[in-house]
N, C-alpha and C positions, 0 to 999 in steps of 0.2 A: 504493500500500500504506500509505501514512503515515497517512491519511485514510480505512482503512478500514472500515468499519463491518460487524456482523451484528447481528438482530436475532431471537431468538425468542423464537415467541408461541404463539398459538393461533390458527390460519386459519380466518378466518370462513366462508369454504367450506367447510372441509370442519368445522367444528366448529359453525356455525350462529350465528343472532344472540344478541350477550350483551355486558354492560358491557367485558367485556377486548380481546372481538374486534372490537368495532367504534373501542375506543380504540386500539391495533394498526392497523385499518386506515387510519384516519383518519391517527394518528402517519404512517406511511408516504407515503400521501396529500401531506402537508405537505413530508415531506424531498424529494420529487417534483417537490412546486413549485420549490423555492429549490434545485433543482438538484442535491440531496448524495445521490452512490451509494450505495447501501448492499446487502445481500444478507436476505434475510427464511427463516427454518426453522421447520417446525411443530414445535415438539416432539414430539409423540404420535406423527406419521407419520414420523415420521425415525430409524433407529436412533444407538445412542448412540457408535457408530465411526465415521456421518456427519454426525452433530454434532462431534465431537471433529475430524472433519479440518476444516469449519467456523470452528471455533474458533480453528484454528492458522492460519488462512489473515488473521485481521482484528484490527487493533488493538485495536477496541473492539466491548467486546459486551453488547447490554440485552436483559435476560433479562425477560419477564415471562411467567408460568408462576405458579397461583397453588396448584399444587397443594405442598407440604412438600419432600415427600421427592423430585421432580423440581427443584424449585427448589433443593435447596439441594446436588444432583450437578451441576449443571449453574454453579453459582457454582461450586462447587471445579474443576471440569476448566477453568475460567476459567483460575483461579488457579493452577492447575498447569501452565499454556500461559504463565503471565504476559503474560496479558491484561490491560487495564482490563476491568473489568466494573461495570455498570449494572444494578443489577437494582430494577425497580417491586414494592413489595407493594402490590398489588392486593386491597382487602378491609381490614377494621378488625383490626388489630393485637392479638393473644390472643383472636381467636374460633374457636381450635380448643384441643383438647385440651391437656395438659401438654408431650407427648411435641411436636405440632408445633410449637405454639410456640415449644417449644427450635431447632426447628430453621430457625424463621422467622428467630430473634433471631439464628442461627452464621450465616442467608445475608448479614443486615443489617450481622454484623460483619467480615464476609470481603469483603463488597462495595468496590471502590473507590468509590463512591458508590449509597448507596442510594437511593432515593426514596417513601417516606412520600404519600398523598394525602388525608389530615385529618388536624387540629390536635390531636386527640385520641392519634392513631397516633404523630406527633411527639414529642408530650410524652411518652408512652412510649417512645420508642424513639431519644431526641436522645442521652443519654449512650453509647447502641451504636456508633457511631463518628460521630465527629466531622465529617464532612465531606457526614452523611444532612441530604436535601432535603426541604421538602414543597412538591408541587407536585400540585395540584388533577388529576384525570383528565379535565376536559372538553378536547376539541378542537372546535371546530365543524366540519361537513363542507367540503372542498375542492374539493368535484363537487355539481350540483345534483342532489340523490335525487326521487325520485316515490314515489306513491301506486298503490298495483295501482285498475282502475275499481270493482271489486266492493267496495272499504274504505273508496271515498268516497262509495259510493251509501249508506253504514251513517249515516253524516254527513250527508249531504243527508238523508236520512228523519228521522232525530233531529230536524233544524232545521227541518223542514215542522212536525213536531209542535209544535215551541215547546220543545223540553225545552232544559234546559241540560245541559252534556256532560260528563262526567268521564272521566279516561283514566288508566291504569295497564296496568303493565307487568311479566309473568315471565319470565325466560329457560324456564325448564323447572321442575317442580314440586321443590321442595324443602325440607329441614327443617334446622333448626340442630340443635345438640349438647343442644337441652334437646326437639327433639321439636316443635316451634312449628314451623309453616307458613312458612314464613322469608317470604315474598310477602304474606300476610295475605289473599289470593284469595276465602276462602270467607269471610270475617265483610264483605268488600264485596258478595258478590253477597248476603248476608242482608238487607244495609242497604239496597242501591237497587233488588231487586228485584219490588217493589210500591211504589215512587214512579210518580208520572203525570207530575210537572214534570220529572222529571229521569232522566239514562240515564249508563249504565256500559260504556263502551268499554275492555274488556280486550286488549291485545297480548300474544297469548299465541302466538310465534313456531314451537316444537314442537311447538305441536297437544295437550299432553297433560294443560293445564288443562281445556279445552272438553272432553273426554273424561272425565274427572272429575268436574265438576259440569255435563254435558249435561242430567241433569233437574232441577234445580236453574236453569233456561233462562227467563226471562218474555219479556218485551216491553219491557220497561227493558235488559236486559244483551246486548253483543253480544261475541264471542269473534273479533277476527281469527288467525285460526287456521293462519296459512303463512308465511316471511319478510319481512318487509314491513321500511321507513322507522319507526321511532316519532319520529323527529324531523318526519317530516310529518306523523302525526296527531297530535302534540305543535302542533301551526299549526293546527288545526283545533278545539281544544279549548278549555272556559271554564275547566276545573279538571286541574291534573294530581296525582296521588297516589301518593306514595311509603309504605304499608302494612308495612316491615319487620321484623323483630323482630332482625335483624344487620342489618350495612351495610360498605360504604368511602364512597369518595366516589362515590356513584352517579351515573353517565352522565347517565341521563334527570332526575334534580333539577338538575345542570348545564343540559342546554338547555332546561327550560322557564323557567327563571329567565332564562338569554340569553334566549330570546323572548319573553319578560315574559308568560306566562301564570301565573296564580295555584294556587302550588305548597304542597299539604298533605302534612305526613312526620311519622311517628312520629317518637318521641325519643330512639330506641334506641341513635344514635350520634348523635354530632357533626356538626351540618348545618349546610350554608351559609347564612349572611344572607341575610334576605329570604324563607324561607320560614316558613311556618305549625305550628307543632309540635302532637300532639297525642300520646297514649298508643297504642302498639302494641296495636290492637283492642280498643279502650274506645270504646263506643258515646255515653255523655255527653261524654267530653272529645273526641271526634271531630266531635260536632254542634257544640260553642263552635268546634271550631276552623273549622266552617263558617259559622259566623254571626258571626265575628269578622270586621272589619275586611280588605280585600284589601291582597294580598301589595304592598311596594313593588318597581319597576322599580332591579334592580341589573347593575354592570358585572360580565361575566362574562369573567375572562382564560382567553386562547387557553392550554392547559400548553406547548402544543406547542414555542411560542416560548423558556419555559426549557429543559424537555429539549434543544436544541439548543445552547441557552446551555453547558449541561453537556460535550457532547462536545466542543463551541467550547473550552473552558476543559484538556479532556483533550487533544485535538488539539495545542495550542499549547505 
């Protein structure tokens, strides 16, 4: 009991692939290796009386849950259990309304340790309690992933042609608070879908980009369109593209950096070294950013290793 941990998230089963769930699973992954027990809850599927017996049953508990108003009942029945509590904000710090914000800043300040994942989120949010982290969200995977054969043959064709490959990636269609395409999906398939040199491999895991812009379709653009790896076709690609008009510390600009493929991302937030900046759907400062100079080969730390560091330090 002294040592013992819960965790809730959001289950990639049952919630599908996306920047939180696959950091979640990976997280997990890791404590697996180095042996540390822990118990894992979906938020969504779990009511809030079997979380709350959850809660009371473990020491420690990291809440990552990126939605407001879950997030910040679930830091207080923490804190009402007099638990430690851990909670990730997941996402760039004030890219919601008034009202959530407040309520982002009450989990950050009720947290025994927060956790911040850009330098940006930090600077805003270091004076909210003294003892908030920022630790990057990439993990790398702990188990070797694959590729389905039908997503490599998309790859193998591109490469008979000679095209050079480009690859981006949406959880599911979405829009920010101002109405923007939050993925920037359609000003990419304008851009490469009449290139001959070149092709656009979109990860689009829920199927409901492809369904969207299905005639809007050439012979340059392909839609993987069912759960897959992006960190495999992230190993298959010459260019990776981060298109967003919001951000946190995006997963997939973590590991294409770890795997030194050359990574282009808006400017919309605070990105890590080493990649390529350009304007959120600016088609001239998008081309410099293609014709500039490749990206350099940078060290990418495991988070995985502080997080643990953290409960190490709560533990003791």
């Amino acid at each position: 009991m002294s040592q013992s941990l819960l965790i809730i998230g959001p289950d990639i089963e049952l919630r599908g692939v996306g920047g939180v769930t696959i950091h979640v699973r990976r997280l997990r992954d890791y404590l697996k290796k180095l042996g540390i027990e822990h118990e894992f809850r979906d938020y969504k599927s779990n009511s809030l009386w079997t979380l709350c017996r959850a809660i009371s049953k473990h020491r420690i508990v990291h809440v990552h849950i990126s939605n407001p108003v879950y997030q910040i009942v679930v830091v207080l029945l923490c804190r009402i259990y007099k638990k430690d509590v851990v909670v990730t904000i997941h996402g760039d710090y004030g890219r919601f309304g008034k009202f959530k914000n407040w309520l982002v800043k009450r989990s950050i300040k009720s947290a025994t340790v927060p956790i911040v994942i850009n330098e940006k989120s930090f600077e805003a949010c270091k004076n909210f309690n003294n003892r908030i982290a920022l630790i990057p969200a990439f993990i790398p995977p702990q188990e070797e992933e694959s590729l389905q054969p039908e997503a490599k043959a998309i790859f193998e064709g591109f490469r008979k042609e000679k095209r050079q490959i480009f690859v981006t990636n949406a959880s599911n269609v979405s829009v920010d608070k101002f109405g923007n395409e939050i993925y920037g999906i359609d000003f990419l398939i304008e851009y490469f879908k009449d290139l001959e040199d070149k092709a656009l491999v979109i990860s689009d895991p829920s199927g409901n980009y492809k369904k969207k812009y299905h005639e809007l379709l050439t012979s340059s653009i392909c839609f993987i369109n069912y759960p897959h790896s992006f960190y495999e076709v992230l190993k298959r690609a010459d260019f990776s593209i981060r298109n967003t008009s919001t951000d946190g510390d995006a997963l997939s600009v973590r590991e294409s950096l770890y795997l030194g493929v050359p990574t282009l991302c808006s400017d919309a937030v605070d990105r890590p070294h080493g990649v390529k900046l350009f304007k959120y759907c600016d088609k001239s400062s998008f081309e410099r950013c293609l014709t500039s100079d490749k990206s350099e080969r940078v060290i990418v730390e495991n988070g995985a290793e502080k997080i643990v560091n953290i409960y190490n330090g709560l533990w003791s």
